[in-house]
N, C-alpha and C positions, 0 to 999 in steps of 0.2 A: 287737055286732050286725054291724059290718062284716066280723068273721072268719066269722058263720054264713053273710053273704052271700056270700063269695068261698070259703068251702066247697060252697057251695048252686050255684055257677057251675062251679067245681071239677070235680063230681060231676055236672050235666048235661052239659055239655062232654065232659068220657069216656068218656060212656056214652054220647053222638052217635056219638064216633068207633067206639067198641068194634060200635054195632048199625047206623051209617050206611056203612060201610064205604068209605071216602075211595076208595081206592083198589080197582078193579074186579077186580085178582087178587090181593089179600094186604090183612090187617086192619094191614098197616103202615102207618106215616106216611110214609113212609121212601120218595122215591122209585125209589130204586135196590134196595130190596126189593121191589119192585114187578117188578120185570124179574129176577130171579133170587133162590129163597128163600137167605135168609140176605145178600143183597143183592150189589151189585157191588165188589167187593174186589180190592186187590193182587191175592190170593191168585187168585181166579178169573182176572185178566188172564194170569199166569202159566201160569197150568195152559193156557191156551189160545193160548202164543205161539209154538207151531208153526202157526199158521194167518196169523200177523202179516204187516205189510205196513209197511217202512216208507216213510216219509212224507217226514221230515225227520230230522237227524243227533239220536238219541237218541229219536225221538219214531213212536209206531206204530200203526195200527190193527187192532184184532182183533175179527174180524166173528164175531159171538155170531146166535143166531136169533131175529131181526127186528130187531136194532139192531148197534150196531160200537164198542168201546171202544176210546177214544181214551189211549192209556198212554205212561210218558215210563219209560225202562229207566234205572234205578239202576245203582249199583258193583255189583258182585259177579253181578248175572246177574237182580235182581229187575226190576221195575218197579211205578209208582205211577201208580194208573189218577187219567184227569184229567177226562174229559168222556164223556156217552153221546151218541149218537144214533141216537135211535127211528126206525123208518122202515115198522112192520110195524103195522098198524090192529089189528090183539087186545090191544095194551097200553094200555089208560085209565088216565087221570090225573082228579085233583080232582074236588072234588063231582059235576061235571057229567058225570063220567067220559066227559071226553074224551081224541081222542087224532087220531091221521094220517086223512085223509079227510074230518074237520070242516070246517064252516065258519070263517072266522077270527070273525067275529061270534057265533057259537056260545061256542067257546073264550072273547074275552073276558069274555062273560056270566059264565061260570063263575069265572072267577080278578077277579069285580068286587071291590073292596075292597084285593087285597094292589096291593101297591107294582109299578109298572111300570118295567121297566128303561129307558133313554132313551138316545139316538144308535145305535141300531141302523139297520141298510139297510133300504130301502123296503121291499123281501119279508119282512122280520121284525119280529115283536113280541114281548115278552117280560114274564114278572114274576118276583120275589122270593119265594117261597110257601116259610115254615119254612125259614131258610136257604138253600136248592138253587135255583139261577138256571134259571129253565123258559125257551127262548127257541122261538119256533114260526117256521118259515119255511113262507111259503106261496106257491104258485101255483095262479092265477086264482081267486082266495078262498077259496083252501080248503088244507091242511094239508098240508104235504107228508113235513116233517121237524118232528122234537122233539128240543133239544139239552139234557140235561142236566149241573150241573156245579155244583159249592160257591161259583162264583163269576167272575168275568169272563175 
């Protein structure tokens, strides 16, 4: 009985995702498929590090259209993309499909439940959503930037 039950969860769970469409430009879970199909990858930071800008000794930004990936350049000429940041209001996130421009109250609404990151700055809040650390900075209560990243 308890396997038909956690099959039965299984299969509506899915099929939420499959026809509620988490994500307001891609039937991914995936945030970073959200922002470029087939997602944000090495690969794509590379292909785009004539545009780069560095920052810090090995560490660079490459401004993509509506956000800027934040990549750290490898031996040999690669690099390993390490954080996004959203900045253009066409890209929604989570149920509430929110995104830049929200209200912060808005946003929390939506990410109620998952886990909130803690010791962040006064202008930020953040939560834990499926691995990917979502951090929202805001001015005058409302949304300004979206950082994404696998973790602190």
């Amino acid at each position: 009985m308890k396997k038909f039950i956690f099959c039965a969860v299984l299969i509506i769970a899915m099929a939420f995702a499959a026809v509620g469409g988490y994500f307001a430009l891609t039937d991914s879970d995936d945030y970073f498929a959200a922002l470029e199909p087939g997602g944000v990858s090495a690969e794509l930071a590379e292909e785009n590090m004539g545009s780069a800008t560095e920052i810090s000794d090995g560490i660079v930004l490459i401004p993509m259209d509506g956000y800027e990936i934040r990549a750290e350049k490898t031996d040999g000429g690669g690099c390993r993309a390490l954080s996004v940041s959203v900045t253009d209001p066409k890209y929604r996130f989570c149920r509430g499909k929110v995104g830049v421009g929200d209200s912060a109250d808005k946003v929390k609404k939506a990410y109620r439940g998952r886990k909130q990151i803690a010791d962040l700055p006064e202008n930020e809040f953040g939560f834990i959503d499926r691995g990917t650390w979502v951090r929202f900075k805001t001015e005058d209560g409302a949304v300004s930037e979206i950082n994404l990243s696998y973790g602190p």
